[in-house]
C-alpha angles and dihedrals in degrees: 000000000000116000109214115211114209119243129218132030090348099059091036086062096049098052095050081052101048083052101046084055096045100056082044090073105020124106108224101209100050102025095225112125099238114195093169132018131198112286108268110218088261087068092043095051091045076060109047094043081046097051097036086055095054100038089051087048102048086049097047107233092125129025122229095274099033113140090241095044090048094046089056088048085054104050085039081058091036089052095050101055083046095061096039089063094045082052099059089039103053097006103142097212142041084242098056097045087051085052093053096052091045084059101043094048091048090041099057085040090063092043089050102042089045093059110106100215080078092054087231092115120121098249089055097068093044119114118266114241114280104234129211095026 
């Protein structure tokens, strides 16, 4: 079975597609297309900090705002901008730098929005108490 390729505007666009993609995920020094590397020690200690939060949680030893519960959500938070900006900066490819600054923008938008001084932060849209019921 023979495959046929269009010709004309069609396969040009294609193949400035298929470029623009390539060199997206393509690292450059090496020439391998690299869609996941090996997790950095930012990304293990955002784990660990994650995981160690939510074990200690399910088994209730700490409450959601606990000191100790809101110290883990902050390195967890600390240890992912950090990795978003290690990200754009030595990020082999177009793809995982755009993954770092997609972090980081969401990141800081998280941290921002969850600042009570803005009045964005979860208990602020929570119900007041019925009364009388």
């Amino acid at each position: 079975m023979a495959f046929v390729m269009a010709s004309g505007p069609a396969s040009r666009a294609i193949d400035s597609l298929a470029r623009v993609t390539d060199g997206f995920f393509r690292d450059p020094g090496t020439g391998n297309v690299v869609l996941v590397e090996s997790p950095n020690t930012q990304m293990k200690a955002l784990g660990m900090a994650l995981g160690t939060s939510r074990v200690l949680r399910a088994a209730h030893v700490v409450e959601t705002g606990d000191p100790v519960d809101v110290f883990l959500e902050r390195a967890a938070m600390a240890m992912l901008l950090w990795w978003s900006v290690h990200e754009i900066q030595h990020g082999t490819t177009k793809y995982l730098k755009t993954i770092g600054a997609l972090t980081l923008v969401g990141a800081a938008a998280r941290t921002i929005l969850a600042d009570p001084k803005y009045g964005l932060s979860p208990a602020s849209h929570r119900m007041p108490p019925r009364v009388g019921t």
